[in-house]
C-alpha positions in Angstrom: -74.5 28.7 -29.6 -74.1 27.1 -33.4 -73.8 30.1 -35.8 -74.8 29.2 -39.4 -73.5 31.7 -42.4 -75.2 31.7 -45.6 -74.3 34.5 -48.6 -76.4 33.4 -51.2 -79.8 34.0 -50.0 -81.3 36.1 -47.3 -83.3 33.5 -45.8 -82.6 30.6 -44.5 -83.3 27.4 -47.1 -85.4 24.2 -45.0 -83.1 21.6 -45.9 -80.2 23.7 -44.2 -82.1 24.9 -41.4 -82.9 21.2 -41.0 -79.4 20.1 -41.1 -78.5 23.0 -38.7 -81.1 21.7 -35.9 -80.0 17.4 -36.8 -75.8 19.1 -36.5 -76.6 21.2 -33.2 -77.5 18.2 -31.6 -74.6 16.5 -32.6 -72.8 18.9 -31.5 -74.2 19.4 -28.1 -73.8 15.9 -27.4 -69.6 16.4 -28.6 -69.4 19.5 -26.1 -71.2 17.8 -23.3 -69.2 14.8 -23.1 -66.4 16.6 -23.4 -67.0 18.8 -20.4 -68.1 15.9 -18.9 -64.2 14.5 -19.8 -62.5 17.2 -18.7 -64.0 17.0 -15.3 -61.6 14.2 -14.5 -58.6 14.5 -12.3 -55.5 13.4 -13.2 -57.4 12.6 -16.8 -54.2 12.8 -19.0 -52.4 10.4 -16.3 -55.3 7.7 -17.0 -54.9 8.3 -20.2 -51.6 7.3 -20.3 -52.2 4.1 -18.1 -54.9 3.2 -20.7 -52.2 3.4 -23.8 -50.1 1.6 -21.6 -52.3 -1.2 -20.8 -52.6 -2.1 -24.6 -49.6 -3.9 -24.5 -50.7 -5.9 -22.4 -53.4 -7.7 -25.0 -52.4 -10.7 -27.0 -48.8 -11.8 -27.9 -47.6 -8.3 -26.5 -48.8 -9.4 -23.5 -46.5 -13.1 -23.5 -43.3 -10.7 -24.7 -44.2 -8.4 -21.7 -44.2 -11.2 -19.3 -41.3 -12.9 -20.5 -39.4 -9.8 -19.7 -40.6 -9.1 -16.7 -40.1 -12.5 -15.5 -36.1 -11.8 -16.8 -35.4 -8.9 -15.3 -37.2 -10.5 -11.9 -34.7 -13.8 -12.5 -31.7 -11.4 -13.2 -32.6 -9.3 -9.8 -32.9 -12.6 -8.2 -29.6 -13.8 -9.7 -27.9 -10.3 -8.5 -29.5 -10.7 -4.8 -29.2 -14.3 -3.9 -26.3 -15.7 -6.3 -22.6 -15.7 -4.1 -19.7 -14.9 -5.6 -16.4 -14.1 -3.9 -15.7 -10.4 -3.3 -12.1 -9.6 -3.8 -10.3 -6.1 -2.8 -7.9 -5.2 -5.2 -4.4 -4.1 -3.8 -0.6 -2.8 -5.7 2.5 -3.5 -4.5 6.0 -5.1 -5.2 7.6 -8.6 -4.8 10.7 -8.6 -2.4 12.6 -11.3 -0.8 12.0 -12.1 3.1 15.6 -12.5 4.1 17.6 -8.8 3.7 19.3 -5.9 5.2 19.6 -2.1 5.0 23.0 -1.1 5.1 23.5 2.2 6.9 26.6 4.2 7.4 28.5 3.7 11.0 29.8 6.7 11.2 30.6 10.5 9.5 32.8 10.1 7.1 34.1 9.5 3.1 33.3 6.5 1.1 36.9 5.9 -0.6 36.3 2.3 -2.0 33.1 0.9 -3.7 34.1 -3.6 -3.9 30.9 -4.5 -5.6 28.3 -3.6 -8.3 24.8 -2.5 -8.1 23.3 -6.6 -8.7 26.4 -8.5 -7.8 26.1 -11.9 -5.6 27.4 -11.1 -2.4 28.9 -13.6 0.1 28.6 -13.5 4.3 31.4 -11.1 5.9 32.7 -9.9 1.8 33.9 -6.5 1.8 31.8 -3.9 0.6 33.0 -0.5 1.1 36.3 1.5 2.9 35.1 4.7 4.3 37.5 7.0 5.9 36.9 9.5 9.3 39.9 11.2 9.6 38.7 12.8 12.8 38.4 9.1 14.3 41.7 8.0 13.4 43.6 11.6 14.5 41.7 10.5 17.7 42.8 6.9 17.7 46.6 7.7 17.4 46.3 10.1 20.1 44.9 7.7 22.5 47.3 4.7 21.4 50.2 7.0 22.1 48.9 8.0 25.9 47.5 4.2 26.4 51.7 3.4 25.3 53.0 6.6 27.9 50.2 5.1 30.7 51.4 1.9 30.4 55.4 3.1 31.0 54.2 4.6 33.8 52.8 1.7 35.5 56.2 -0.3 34.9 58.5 2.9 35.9 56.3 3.0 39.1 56.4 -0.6 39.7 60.0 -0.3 39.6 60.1 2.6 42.2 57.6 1.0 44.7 60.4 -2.2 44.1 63.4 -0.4 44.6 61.7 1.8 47.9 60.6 -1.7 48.9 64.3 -3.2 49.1 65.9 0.3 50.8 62.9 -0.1 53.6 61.9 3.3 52.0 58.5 2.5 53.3 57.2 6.7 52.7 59.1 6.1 49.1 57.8 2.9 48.1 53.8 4.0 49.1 54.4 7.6 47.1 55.4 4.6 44.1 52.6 2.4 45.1 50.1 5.7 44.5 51.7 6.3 41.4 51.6 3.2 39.7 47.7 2.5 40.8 46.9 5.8 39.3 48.6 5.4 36.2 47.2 1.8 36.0 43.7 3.4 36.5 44.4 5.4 33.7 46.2 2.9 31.6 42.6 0.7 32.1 40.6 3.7 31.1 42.3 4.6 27.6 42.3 0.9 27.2 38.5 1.0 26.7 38.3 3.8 25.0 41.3 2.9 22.5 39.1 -0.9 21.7 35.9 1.2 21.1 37.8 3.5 18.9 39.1 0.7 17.0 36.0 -0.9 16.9 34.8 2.1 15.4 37.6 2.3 12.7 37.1 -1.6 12.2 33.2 -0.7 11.2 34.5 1.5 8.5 35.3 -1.4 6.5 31.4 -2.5 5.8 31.0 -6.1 4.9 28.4 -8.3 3.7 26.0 -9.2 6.7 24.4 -12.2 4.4 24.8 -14.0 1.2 22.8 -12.0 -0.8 22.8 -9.9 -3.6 23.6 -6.1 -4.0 19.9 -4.6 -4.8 21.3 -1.2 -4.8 22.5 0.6 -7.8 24.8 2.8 -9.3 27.1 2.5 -6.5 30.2 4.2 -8.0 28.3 6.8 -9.3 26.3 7.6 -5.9 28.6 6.6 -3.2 32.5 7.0 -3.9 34.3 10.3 -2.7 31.7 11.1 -1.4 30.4 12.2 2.4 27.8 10.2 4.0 26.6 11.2 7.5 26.3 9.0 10.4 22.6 6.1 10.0 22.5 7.5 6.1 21.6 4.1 4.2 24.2 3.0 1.5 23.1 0.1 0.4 20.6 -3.4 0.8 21.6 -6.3 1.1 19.0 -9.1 0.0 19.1 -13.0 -0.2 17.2 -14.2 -3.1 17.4 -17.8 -2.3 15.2 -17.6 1.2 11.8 -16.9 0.9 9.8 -14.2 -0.8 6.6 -12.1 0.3 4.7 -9.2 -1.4 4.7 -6.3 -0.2 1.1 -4.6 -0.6 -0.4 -1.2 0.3 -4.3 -1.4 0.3 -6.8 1.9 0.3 -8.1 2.7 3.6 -11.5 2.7 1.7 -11.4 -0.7 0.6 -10.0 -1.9 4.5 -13.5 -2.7 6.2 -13.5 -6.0 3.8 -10.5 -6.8 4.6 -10.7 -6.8 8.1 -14.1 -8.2 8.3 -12.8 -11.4 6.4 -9.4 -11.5 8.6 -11.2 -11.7 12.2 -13.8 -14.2 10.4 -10.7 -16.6 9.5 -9.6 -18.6 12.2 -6.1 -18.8 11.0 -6.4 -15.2 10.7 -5.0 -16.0 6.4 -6.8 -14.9 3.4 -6.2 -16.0 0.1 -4.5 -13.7 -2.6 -4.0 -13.8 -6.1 -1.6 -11.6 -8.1 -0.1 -10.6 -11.2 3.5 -9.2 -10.8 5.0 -7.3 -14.0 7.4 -9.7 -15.4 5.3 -12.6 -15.7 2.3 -10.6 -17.2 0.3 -13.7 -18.5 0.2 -16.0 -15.4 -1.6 -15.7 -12.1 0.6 -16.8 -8.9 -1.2 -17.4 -5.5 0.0 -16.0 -2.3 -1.4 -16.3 1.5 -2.2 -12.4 3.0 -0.5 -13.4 6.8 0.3 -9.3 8.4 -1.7 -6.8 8.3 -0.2 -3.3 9.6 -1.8 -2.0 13.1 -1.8 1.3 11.5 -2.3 3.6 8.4 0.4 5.0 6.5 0.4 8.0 3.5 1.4 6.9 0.6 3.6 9.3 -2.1 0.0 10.4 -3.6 -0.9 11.6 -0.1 -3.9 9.2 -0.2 -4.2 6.9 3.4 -3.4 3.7 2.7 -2.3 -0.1 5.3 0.6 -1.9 3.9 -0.2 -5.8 4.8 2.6 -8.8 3.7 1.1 -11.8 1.7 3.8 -14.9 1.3 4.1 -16.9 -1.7 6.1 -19.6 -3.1 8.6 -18.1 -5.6 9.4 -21.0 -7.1 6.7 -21.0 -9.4 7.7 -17.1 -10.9 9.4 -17.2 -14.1 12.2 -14.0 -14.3 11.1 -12.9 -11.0 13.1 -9.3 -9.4 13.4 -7.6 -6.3 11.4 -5.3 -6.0 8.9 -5.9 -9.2 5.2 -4.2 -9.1 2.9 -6.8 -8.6 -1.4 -6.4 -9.2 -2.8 -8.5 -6.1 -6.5 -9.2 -5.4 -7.5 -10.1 -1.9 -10.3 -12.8 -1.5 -12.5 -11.5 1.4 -15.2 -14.1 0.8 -19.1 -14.8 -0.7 -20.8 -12.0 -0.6 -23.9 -11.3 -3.0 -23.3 -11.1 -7.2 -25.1 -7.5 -7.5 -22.7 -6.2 -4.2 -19.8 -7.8 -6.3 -20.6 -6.0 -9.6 -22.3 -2.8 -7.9 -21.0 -2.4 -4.5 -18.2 -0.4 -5.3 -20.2 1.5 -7.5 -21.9 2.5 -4.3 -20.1 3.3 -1.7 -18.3 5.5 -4.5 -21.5 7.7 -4.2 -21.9 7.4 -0.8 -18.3 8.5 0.1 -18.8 11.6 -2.4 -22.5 12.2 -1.6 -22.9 12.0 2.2 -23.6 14.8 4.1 
């Protein structure tokens, strides 16, 4: 229906009632089509597909091919492109060659010989400690060892004299005597040389040439007690070799291991920062791998593995400094290089 509204006259003038008949079909022909148009399913999706496809006319159609064709060669580039995937890992550089020092026995540290960082020589005196308990025992042995051992002479002497009187009854009452105090005399013998072996061990003494790594030792360890297996001190030899000691993410472990039973040496090669020779990378050979998980202090699981390296080469090098090592575990594609991590991030956090 067209409704047509005229106020100035009553009637309808020709012209515009021949206008209204030219406009209705005009009109008509707008409202089929667009019945017709909406029809269509999915008409505003085709729609959009046709505004799309106009870029693809002329030299927007070049530009859109040269960057689909980039994107393809950088997919391409990400998919078949090796690169070496390398597992990052913290630890600290320590030398090969060292010992823990632990306390022999209960007792009181009394003297302190040598400074946290001294050089150290094989069999040098370290510390004195003192068990009074032990050497109250000690005396008290040495004196019966001394009365065991008068014993067996003063019987010996009996069974001698019995022997030249023909006291036969006298000289095997002697005999008895002096093979019990003689058993006796054996007995505290042992246990008087494992009591002085015991005191002798108080005395703690340089196992290697080394140097102290333990500080503060007047501070920490004079007057006071230390229980028996407590550690005191380390003992380390700077001149042997050197290794670092790494602890590695469970997470990140698969790689690892994948690359270590590929190798037939069963060696992978490392490369690491430590912290006082900030601007240099050293290399290092990963040769031990722990058989089992530890927790580290964050609670987090982690594997401690060993890598050796050639010290040498490290400028200001320290027992015991942090060191930033990456583990080469071999080609694998660029994207899982770049990405992968990204990934397994999500699958680890999202995986139900």
């Amino acid at each position: 229906c067209l409704v047509i509204e005229q106020t100035a006259e009553s009637r309808p003038r020709l012209t515009v009632e021949a206008r209204s008949t030219l406009l209705a079909e005009h009109v008509s022909a707008v409202l089929a089509r667009a019945r017709h148009n909406d029809r269509i399913l999915f008409l505003r999706l085709w729609q959009t597909l046709g505004h799309g496809a106009e870029w693809f006319h002329g030299r927007r159609l070049a530009k859109t091919l040269a960057a689909l064709a980039g994107v393809v060669l950088v997919i391409a580039a990400l998919w078949l492109v090796p690169y070496d995937y390398r597992v990052t890992g913290k630890g600290k550089l320590m030398p090969v060659r060292r010992h823990q020092i632990f306390a022999p026995e209960n007792g009181e540290v009394i003297e302190v010989f040598v400074h946290g960082g001294d050089k150290v020589k094989n069999d040098q005196k370290l510390l004195q400690l003192r068990n009074e308990q032990l050497a109250a025992e000690l005396n008290e042995n040495v004196s019966k060892l001394e009365q065991a051992n008068q014993q067996v002479v003063s019987s010996g002497h009996e069974a001698d004299a019995a022997a030249k009187e023909g006291d036969h009854p006298g000289m095997l009452r002697a005999a008895a005597a002096r093979r019990k105090a003689q058993i006796e005399f054996d007995g505290l013998s042992e246990i008087v040389k494992i009591q002085k072996e015991r005191v002798d061990s108080l005395l703690i003494r340089a196992p290697i040439d080394g140097r102290v790594a333990s500080f503060q030792l007047e501070e920490t360890l004079k007057n006071r007690p230390v229980q028996q297996g407590e550690l005191l001190l380390e003992d380390m030899d700077e001149s042997g070799p050197w290794r670092l000691e790494l602890e590695v993410e469970g997470s990140r472990m698969g790689h690892v291991l994948r690359a270590w039973n590929a190798s037939p040496d069963h060696k992978l090669d490392v490369e690491f920062i430590p912290a006082t020779a900030l601007e240099s990378t050293f290399t290092a050979t990963l040769d031990s791998i722990s058989t089992h998980s530890a927790v580290s202090n964050d609670q987090s699981n982690i594997f401690e593995m060993h890598a050796s390296t050639d010290a040498s080469k490290i400028p200001d090098k320290w027992i015991g400094a942090e060191v930033r090592a990456k583990i080469n575990c071999g080609p694998r594609s660029l994207g899982y290089v770049l990405f992968g991590d990204v990934v397994e991030f999500i699958r680890q956090k999202l995986w139900l």
